[in-house]
C-alpha positions, -999 to 999 in steps of 0.1 A, spaced: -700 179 428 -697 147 406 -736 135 429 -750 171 420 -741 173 386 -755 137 378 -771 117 403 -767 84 406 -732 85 386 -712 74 418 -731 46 429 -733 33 398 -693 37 395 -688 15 424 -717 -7 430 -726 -18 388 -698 -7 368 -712 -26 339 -740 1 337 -715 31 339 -721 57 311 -702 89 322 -719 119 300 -697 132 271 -670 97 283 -669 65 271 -694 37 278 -679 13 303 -685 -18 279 -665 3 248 -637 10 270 -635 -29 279 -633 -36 241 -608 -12 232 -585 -27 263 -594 -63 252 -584 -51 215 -549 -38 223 -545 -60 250 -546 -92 219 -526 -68 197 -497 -63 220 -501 -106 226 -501 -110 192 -471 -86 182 -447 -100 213 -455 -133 214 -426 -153 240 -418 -119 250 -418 -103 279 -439 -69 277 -444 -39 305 -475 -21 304 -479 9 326 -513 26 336 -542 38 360 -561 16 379 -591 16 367 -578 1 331 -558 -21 354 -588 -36 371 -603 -41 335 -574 -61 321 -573 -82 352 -612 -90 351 -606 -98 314 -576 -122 318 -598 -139 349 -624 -144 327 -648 -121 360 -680 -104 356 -679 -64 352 -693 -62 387 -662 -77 407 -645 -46 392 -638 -34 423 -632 -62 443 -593 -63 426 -573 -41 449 -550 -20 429 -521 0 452 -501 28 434 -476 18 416 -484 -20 426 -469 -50 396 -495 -77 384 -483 -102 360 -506 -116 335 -488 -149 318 -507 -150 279 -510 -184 266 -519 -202 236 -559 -206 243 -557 -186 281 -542 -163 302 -524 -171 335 -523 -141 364 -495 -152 387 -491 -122 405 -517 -96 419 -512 -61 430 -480 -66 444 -459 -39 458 -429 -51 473 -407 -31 453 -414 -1 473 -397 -13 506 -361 -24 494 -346 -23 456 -334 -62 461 -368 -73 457 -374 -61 422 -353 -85 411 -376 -112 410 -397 -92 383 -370 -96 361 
């Protein structure tokens, strides 16, 4: 439905997010700067803290490709499972990511420990 209604809009999705304008949605570059914006406010307000964020993948991706420092267009090479834990470490002048798409939680409650 999504090819018939605008061509194109799928391949762009997945092969140059970058590009990605969904009609009457936000620009693909805007919704990077908004993520990049509270992602430094939430740094900024919890600094030597330890913060949970919870949300979709697709922001999830973004964030990552952000704290990597990675080009738009690797979007999609970051595999993101439901409900999977990434850990971004936020540091004075960069950002560490010590843990990727990780879902260990889901076969035994003993291993959530370590996220503690």
């Amino acid at each position: 439905e999504i090819d018939q209604l605008w061509p194109g809009l799928t391949e762009t999705l997945f092969h140059n997010p970058a590009e990605l304008h969904i009609p009457g949605g936000e620009p693909f570059a805007e919704f990077a700067r908004r993520l990049a914006a509270v992602i430094s406010e939430i740094v900024d307000r919890h600094r030597q803290e330890t913060v949970i964020c919870v949300s979709h993948g697709c922001a999830t991706r973004m964030i990552l490709c952000l704290a990597l420092g990675m080009d738009w267009r690797y979007f999609w090479n970051i595999r993101q499972d439901n409900t999977a834990v990434n850990i971004i470490e936020y540091q004075t002048r960069r950002s560490l990511v010590t843990l990727v798409n990780d879902t260990g939680h889901l076969t035994g409650a003993d291993r959530a420990e370590r996220y503690i």
